[in-house]
N, C-alpha and C positions, 0 to 999 in steps of 0.2 A: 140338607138338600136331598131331594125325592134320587133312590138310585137310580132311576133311568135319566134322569137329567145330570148324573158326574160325567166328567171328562174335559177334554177340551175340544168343543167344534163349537158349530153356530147355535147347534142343540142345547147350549148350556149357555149361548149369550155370552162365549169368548170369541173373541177376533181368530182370523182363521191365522196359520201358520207364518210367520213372514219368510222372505227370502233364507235370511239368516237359519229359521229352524228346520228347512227345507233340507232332506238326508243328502241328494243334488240329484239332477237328471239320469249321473252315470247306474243310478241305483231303483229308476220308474221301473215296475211293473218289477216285481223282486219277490221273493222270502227272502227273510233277512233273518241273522242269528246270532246270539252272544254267547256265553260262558255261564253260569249259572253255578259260581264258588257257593261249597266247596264237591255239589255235586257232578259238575262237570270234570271237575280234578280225579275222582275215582269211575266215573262212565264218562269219557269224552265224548259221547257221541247223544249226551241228555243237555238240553239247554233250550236259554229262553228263544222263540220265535215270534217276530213280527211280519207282517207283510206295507208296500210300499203301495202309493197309489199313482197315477201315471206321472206326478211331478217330483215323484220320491219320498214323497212323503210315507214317514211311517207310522204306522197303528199298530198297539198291540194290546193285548188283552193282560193288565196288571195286575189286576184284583178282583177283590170280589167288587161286581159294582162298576167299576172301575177299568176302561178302556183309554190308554193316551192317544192320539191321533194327531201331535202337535209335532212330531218328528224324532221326538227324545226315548227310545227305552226303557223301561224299566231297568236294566242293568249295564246300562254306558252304552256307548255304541258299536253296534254290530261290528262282528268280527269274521261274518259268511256273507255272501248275499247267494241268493239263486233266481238266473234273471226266468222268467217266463215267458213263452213264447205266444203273445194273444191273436196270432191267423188264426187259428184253431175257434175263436169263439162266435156266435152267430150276428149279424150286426151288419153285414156289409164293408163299408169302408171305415178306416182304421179312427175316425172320428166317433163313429158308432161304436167300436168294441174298447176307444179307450173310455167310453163314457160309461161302457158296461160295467167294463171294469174299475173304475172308480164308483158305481152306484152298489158294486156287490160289496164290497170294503165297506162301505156306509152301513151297511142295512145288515153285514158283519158286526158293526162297531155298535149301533142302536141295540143288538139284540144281546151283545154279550154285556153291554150294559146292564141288562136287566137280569145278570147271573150271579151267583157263587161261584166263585175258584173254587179248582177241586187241582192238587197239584197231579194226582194220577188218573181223571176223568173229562174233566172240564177246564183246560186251562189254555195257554195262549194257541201252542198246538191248534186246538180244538177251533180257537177263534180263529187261527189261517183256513185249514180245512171247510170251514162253515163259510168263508170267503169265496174260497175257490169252487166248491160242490156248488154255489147259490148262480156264479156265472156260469154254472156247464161248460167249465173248463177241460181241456181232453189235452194234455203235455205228460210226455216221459213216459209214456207207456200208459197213465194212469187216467182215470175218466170219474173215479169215486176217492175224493178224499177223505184220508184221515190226519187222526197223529203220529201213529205208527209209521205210516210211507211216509209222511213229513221228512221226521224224526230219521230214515236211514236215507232219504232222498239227498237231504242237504249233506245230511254225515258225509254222503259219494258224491254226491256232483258238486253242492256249491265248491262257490270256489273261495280262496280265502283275499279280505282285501287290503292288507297287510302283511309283514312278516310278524310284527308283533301280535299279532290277531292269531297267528298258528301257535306262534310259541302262547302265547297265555291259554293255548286251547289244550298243548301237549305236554309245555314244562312240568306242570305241576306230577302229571299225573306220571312223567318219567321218572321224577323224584321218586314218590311213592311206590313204585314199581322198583327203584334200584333201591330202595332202603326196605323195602320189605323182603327184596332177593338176599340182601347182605343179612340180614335180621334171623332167615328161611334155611341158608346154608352155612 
């Protein structure tokens, strides 16, 4: 199969999302974030990101090639989300900027289709950023995304939607941190 046609939407001649793979409402218009074993265990604050589209649906950029949009992760299900605030986008009435916002997610998902993952250049990061920059989005102080402000935005603000979700983000890495202090001194 031609790499711009992987994934799952209507681009590739799958059925779109049912109810069931839908992330839920309480998670429309989000960056979303998981755990990334065993590197998020020694830097908590590096992990995978997807972003949500206005039914919660999430997309994210998996691989090379290779963008999900069916609801599922790459690495289980988020354990951040960071909701968005879309006043800010051009459109008028809130019909108009969720459609923006669902057209920038698309034209996100078509383009990184057609990339190579790079895990330190081009990678899901990259395909939120490329989301958000495409609708002229202006939240949190920011108005130009990257991976970087991604990457310490959600670290600070999102919030987590679990407790299991914090501890699989911190345990490990308290572990690590108290046996290498014991190991140190």
């Amino acid at each position: 199969m031609p790499p711009a046609q992987m994934g799952g939407s209507a681009v590739s001649g799958q059925a779109p999302p049912s109810a069931a793979q839908r992330t839920n409402d309480r998670l429309a218009f989000c960056v979303l974030w998981s755990p990334l074993p065993p590197i998020t265990y020694i830097l908590p604050f590096i992990g995978h990101m997807g972003i949500t589209d206005s039914e919660g649906v999430a997309s994210d950029f998996q691989g090379p090639y290779f963008v999900g949009d069916r609801g599922r992760m790459a690495f289980g299900k988020p354990t951040r989300s960071l909701r968005v605030d879309i006043s800010s986008l051009a459109g008028g009435d809130y019909a108009n900027k969720r459609q923006k916002w669902d057209e920038a997610i698309e034209l996100a998902n078509a383009e990184y289709r057609q990339r190579m993952h790079n895990i330190c250049c081009d990678n899901c990061h990259s395909h939120v950023a490329y989301a958000l920059n495409e609708m002229n989005l202006r939240a949190y102080g920011i108005s130009s995304w990257d991976m970087v402000k991604l990457c310490f935005l959600v670290f600070f603000r999102g919030r987590f939607l679990s407790v299991g979700g914090f501890l699989h983000q911190f345990i490990p890495t308290a572990i690590i941190v108290s046996i290498l202090s014991l190991i140190l001194t």
